[in-house]
N, C-alpha and C positions, 0 to 999 in steps of 0.2 A: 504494500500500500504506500503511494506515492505521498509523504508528507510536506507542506510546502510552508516557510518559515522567512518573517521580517521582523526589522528590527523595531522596539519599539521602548526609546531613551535607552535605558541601561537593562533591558532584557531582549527578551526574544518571545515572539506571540508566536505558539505554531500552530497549524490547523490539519486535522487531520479526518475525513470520513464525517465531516460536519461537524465536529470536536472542535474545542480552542485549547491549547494548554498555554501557559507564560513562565517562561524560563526566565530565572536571575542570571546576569553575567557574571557579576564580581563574588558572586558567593569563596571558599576559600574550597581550594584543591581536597578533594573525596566528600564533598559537604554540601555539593549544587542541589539548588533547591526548586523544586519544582511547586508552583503556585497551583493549590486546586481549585478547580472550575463545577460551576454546577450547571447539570443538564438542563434543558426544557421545563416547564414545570407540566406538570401532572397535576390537574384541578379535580377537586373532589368534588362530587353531584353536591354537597351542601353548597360551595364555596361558589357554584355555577349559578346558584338562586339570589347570592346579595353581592353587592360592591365588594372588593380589597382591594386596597395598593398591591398588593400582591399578584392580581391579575395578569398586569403585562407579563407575555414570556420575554426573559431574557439569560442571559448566560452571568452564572457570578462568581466569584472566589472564596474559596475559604484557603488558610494557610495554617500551620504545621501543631498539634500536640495533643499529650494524653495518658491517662495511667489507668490500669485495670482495677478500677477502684468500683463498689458498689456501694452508694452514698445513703442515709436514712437519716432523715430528720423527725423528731415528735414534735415541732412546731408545725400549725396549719399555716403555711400563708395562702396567699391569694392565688388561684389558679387561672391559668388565660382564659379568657373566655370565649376566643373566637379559633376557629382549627386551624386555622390557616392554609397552606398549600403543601403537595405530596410531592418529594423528588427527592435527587440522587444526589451524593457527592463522590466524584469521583478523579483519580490522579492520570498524569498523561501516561503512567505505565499499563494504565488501564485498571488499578486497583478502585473500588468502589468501596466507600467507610459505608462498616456496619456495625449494628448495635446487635449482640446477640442476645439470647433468655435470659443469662445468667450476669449480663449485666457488662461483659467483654467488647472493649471495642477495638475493633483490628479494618483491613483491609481486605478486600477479597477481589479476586476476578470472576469470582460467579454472580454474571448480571441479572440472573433468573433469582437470588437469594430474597426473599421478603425482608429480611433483615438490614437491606442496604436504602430502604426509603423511611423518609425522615420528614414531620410534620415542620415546617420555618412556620411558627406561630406570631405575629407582629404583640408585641407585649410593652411596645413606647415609638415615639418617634427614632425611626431606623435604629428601632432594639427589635431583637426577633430571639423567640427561645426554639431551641431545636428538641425534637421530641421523637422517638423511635414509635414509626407506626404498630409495629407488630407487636415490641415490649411495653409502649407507654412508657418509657423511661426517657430525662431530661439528661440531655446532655451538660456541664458543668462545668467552670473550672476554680480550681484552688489557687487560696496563695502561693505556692510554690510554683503555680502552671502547669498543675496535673490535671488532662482533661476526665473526668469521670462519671457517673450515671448515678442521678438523683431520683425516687421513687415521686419526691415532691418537688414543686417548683419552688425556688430560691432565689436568692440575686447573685448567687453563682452561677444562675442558668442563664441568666442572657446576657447575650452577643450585641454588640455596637454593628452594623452594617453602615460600610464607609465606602463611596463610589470612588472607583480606583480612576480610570480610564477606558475608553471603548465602553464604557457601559458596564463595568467589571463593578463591582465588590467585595470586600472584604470581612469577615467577620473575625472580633476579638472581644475577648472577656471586657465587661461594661466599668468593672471595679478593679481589674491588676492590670496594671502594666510598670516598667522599668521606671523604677524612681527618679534615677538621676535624668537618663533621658527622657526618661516620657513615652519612650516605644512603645507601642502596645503591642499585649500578646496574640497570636493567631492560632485560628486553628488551623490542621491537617496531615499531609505524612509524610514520610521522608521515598528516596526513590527505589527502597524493597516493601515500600507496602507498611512500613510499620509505624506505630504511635509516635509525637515528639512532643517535650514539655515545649509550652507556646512562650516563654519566656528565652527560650533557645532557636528559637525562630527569626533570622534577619532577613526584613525586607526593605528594601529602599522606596519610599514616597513616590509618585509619581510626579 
């Protein structure tokens, strides 16, 4: 499969089979980082009956991290109220993040998996909380920038959504990011498919 690839400031957009992936240049030797993208969106029969900002399809970014952590709180807080939209994250090696039963989050190449679609629930202006359709389990991250699976919603569960360029976006923890810099953390995986703390994640601005 013919992949075809330009520059775009200090990465590379490639596009492949109607895919986009965005490659860092300067990332450091054995460490390149590939930016994950998300597919089409997948509208559910509810979400087809009232308005969302989440209607338009467009293609968006998540970046790097995560710990096989399975999270429980005994406080209630407030749960989203609205479902949001069905889709995929997936990496340019072709890995697709999934949420499994037991609470494990990895990558897979099996696009048939039910485990690899994910509710973006809109939970503030461009906050969105990510939620495993199959487990009901919220995606999270900690201080430390382990991403992990909360049975309940938190304010470790939502994601800032930040418009990259081309129409791109980025999601990262709303409450941690790099002190002294200010960098925020992102989610997604590294280029075997596997978890990364989001606080070890370098991306350069647009």
């Amino acid at each position: 499969m013919r992949t075809s690839m330009k520059k775009v400031g200090m990465h590379h957009l490639s596009s492949s089979g109607g895919s986009y992936y965005l490659i860092l240049d300067d990332a450091p030797p054995g460490t390149q980082e590939y930016i994950m993208l998300r597919q089409d969106s997948i509208q559910s029969a509810e979400l087809k009956k009232k308005e969302s900002p989440f209607r338009a399809k467009c293609h968006e970014i998540f970046c790097c991290p995560l710990k096989q952590v399975h999270h429980k709180e005994n406080t209630e807080p407030e749960e989203p109220q609205l479902k949001g939209i069905v889709t995929k994250l997936y990496s340019r090696q072709g890995y697709h993040l999934q949420l499994q039963a037991d609470g494990t989050i990895d990558g897979t190449k099996d696009e048939d998996s039910t485990y690899t679609l994910f509710n973006l629930i809109p939970v503030g202006l461009r906050v969105v909380a990510i939620q495993g359709v199959q487990t009901k389990l919220y995606l999270a991250m900690n201080s430390e920038g382990y991403l992990y699976t909360s049975e309940l919603f938190t304010p470790e569960c939502k994601f800032k959504e930040s418009v990259f360029e081309n129409y791109y976006v980025t999601y990262s923890s709303m409450i941690y990011r790099q002190q002294q810099s200010g960098r925020g953390w992102y989610l997604g995986l590294n280029k075997e498919g596997e978890i990364m703390k989001g606080n070890h994640v370098k991306k350069n601005k647009p």
